[in-house]
C-alpha positions in Angstrom: -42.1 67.3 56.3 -39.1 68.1 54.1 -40.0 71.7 52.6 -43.2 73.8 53.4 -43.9 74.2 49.9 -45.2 70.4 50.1 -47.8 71.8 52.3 -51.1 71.9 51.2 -51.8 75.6 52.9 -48.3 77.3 51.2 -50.0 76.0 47.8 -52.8 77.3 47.9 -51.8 80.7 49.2 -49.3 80.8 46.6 -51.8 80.5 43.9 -54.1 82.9 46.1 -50.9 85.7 45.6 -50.8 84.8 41.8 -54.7 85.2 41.4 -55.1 88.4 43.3 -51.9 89.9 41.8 -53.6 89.7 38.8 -56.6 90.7 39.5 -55.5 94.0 41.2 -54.0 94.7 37.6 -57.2 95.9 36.7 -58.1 98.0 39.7 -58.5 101.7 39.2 -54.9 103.5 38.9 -56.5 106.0 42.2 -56.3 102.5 44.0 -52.6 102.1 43.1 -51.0 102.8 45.8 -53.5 102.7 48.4 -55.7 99.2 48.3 -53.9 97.6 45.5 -51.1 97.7 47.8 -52.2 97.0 51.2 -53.9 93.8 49.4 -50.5 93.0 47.9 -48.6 92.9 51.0 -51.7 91.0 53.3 -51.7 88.2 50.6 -47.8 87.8 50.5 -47.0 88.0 54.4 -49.5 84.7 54.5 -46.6 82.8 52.8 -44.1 84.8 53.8 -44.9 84.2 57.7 -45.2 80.3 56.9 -41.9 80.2 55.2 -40.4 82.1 57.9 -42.1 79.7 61.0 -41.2 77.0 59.0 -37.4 77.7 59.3 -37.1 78.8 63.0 -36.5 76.2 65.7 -39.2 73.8 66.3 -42.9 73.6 65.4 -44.0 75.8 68.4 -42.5 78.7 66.4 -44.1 77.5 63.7 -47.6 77.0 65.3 -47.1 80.9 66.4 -45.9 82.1 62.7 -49.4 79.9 61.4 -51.0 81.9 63.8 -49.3 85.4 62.3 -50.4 84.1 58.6 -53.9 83.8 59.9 -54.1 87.3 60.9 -52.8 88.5 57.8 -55.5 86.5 55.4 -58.3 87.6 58.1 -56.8 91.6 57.1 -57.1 90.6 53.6 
């Protein structure tokens, strides 16, 4: 595995932070700074965490930081 960007799961959560940035464009302006933003940040700690876990020492730490990235599309 040379980059985690090959990986299938960093693609498509990238596209998944493209898609609902987007779509929270049209939420109500009330929502701004409430669930627009609570979505915002759930959606870009999932590749966030597997970037991170990607460059610590060793796949266990990855495996945990997977595990991290879980929890933050399951709060999404």
């Amino acid at each position: 595995m040379k980059s985690v960007k090959n990986l299938d799961i960093y693609k498509k959560a990238h596209d998944l932070t493209l898609s609902l940035y987007k779509q929270t464009k049209n939420f109500p302006e009330e929502e701004k700074y409430g669930l627009v933003s609570q979505i915002r940040r759930a959606v870009v700690s999932i590749n966030s965490n597997l970037m991170e876990g990607y460059h610590r020492n060793g796949l266990k730490e990855f495996r945990q930081f997977i595990e991290i990235s879980k929890g933050s599309a399951g709060e999404l």
